[in-house]
N, C-alpha and C positions, 0 to 999 in steps of 0.2 A: 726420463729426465728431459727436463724440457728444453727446445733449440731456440733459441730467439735469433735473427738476422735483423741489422744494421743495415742496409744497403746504402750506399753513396755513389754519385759519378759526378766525375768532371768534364764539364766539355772545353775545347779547346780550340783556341784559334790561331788561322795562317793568314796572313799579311808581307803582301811583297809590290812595294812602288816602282813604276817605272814612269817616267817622261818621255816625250815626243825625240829627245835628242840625245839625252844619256841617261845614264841608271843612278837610281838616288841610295844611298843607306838607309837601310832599314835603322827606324827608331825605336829607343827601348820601349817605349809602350806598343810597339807590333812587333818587335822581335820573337820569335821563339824563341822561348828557353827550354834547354836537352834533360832532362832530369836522368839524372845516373842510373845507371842499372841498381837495383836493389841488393843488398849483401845480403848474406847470414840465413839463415835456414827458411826454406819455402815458407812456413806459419810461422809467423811470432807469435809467441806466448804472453799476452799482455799484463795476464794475474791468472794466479790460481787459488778460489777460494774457500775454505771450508764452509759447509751450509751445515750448523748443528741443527739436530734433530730438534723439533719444538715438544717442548715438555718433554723430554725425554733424554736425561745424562746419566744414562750407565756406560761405564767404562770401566775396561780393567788393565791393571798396571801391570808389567812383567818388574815382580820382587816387592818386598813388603812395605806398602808403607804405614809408618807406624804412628799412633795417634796424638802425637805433637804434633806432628805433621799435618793430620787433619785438622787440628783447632788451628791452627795457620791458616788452612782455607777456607775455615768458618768464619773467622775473623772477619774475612776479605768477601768470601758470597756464598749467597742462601741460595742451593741448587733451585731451590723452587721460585725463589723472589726475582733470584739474574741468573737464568738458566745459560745464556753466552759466554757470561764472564765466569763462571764456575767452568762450563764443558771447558774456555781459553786455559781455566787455571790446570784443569786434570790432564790437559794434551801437555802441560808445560812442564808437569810434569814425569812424565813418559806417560801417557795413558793411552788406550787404543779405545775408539768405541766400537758397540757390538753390535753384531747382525747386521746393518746396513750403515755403508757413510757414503756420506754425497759431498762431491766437490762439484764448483764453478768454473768452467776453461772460460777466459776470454779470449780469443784466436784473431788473428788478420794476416790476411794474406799481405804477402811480401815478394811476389815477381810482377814484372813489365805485365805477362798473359795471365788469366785467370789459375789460382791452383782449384785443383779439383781433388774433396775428401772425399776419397772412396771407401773406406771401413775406419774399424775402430776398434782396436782389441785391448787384452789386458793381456802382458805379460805379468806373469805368479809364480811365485815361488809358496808352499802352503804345506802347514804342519799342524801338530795339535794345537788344538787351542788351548790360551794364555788361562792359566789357572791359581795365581799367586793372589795378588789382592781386585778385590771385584766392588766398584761401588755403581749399586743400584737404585736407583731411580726410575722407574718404568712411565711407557706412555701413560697420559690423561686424555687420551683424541689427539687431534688436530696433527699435519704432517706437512711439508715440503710437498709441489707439486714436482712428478719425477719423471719425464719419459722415455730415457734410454736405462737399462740398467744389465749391467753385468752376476751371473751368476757363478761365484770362484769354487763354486763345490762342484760345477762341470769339469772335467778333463779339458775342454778345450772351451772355454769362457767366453762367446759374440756377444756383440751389440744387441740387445732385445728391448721390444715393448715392454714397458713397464707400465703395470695395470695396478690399479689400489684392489687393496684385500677382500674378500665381499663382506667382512666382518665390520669393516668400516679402516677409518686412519687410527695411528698406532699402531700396528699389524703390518709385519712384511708384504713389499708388493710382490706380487705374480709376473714373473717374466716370461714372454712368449715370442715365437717368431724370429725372424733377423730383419734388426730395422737397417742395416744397411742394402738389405737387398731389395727394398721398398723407393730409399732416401738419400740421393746423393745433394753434395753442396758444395757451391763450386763462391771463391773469395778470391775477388777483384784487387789488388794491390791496393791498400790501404783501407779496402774494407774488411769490419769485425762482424765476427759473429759470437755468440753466448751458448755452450755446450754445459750443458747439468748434468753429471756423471755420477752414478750411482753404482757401489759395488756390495754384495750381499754373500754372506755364507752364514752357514748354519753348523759347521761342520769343523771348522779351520782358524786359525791360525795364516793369516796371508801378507804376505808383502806384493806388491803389484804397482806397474808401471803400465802407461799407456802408449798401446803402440796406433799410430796414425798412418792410413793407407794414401798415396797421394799421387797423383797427377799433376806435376809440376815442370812447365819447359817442354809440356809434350811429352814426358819419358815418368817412368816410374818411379817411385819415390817413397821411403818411410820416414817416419821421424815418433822420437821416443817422449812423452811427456813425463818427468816426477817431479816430486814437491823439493825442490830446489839440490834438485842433485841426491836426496836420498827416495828411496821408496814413498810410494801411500802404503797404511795399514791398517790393519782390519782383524777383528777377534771373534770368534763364536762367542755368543753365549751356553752356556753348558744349563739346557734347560732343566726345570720338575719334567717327568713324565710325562705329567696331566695339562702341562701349559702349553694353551691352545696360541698357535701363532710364534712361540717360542718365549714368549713375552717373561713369563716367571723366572728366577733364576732357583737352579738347586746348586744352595749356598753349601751344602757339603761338600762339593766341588773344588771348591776353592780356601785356601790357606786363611783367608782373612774377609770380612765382607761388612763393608760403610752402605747404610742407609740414610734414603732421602726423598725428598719430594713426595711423591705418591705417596708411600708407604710412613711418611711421617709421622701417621694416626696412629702407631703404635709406639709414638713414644708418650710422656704428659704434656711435656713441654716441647714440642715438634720443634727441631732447627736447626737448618743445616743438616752435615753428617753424622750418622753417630757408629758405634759399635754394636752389630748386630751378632745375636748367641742363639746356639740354639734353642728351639722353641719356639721363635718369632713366626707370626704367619706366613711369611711369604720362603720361610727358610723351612 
């Protein structure tokens, strides 16, 4: 995931008058001014943002949703025409997406001295994967660029290189390495920086919070990120056998399954979601 850095400094000035015979007041255009110690937690969290997947909103819901429900969100967007405004509509409601989701931190530091991020983990919690209603969509190419990513079907989940697939985009990345033990980044009191975090399983069912290692005031430090006080989440795909990358879904898996985008050519009249039975290709 990718790191971008903001860097800013201020310089600062001291001014102090004296005469040959007595001392003058400092004036407000040379006075120093004290700036307060900084409150509240080492990093401010500035926004957290979801990065949907480009061409690609499969998602699945824990519990059925039933097909009133989908012509509601056909009404409103065509997975393949507003693919944002469709993934906005399936998160809203309840959907998780599969195999890889990537959020945006925007971070700045918030003490007098430099904080310095020293790691970066996921706390998880992870169970079977979501298998109630599954609406698919599968990549057409093209992908978010990623450089940290987390792997939750590890026992113990680090920060890693995130590598595109040799298969091309669409295709889960390849995580390798520990990029914290590479990359420290240390944030100047009111300067930001842009974390692109990316979490992947294949296996699971995950709720997960980020845990931030820190060096703040000289002394040691955590601090917990989620999406506004609840978990991020994250769902396997429960793939075919034969699907390379995990990319296919086997729809026998799952209690219910809406079609779209990609796989649209199998309807006459492609739009939107529809109701997929068995028989269909991709099922």
């Amino acid at each position: 995931m990718a790191v971008v850095a903001s860097l800013a400094s201020k310089g600062s000035e001291k001014a102090l008058g004296w005469n040959d015979s007595k001392p003058t007041s400092l004036s407000p255009s040379t006075a120093k001014s004290v700036s307060p110690a900084p409150s509240g937690e080492a990093v401010k969290v500035n926004a957290i943002t979801f990065v949907p997947k480009r061409n690609d909103n499969t998602f699945v819901v824990a519990g059925i949703v039933a097909p009133d429900a989908v012509h509601k969100l056909n009404a409103s967007f065509d997975p393949e025409k507003d693919p944002e405004g469709a993934a906005a509509a399936l998160r809203t409601l309840g959907g998780v997406e599969t195999t890889q989701s990537t959020y945006e931190l925007e971070l700045e530091g918030n003490r007098q001295k430099p904080v310095r991020i020293t790691n970066m983990r996921l706390d998880a919690n992870c169970r079977e994967p979501l298998t109630d209603t599954l609406f698919f969509s599968p990549p057409q190419g093209d992908a978010p660029t990623v450089k940290i990513g987390f792997d939750l079907d590890s026992p113990n989940p680090i920060a890693q290189y995130a590598k595109e697939h040799e298969d091309g985009p669409g295709f889960p990345y390849r995580f390798t390495g520990d990029y914290f033990a590479d990359q420290k980044y240390e944030l100047k009191n009111g300067e930001q920086a842009t974390f692109r975090v990316t979490a992947r399983t294949f296996k699971h069912y995950c709720e997960f919070r980020i845990r931030l290692s820190l060096l703040a005031d000289s002394k040691p430090a955590t601090q917990i990120i989620d999406d506004m006080g609840r978990p991020f989440r994250i769902s396997a795909k429960v793939a075919s056998k034969d699907s390379v990358g995990h990319v296919w879904a086997d729809c026998s898996a799952y209690k219910r399954v809406y079609g779209g985008g990609a796989v649209n050519d199998e309807q006459p009249t492609p739009s939107g979601w529809w109701s997929a039975r068995p028989g269909t290709r991709f099922c």
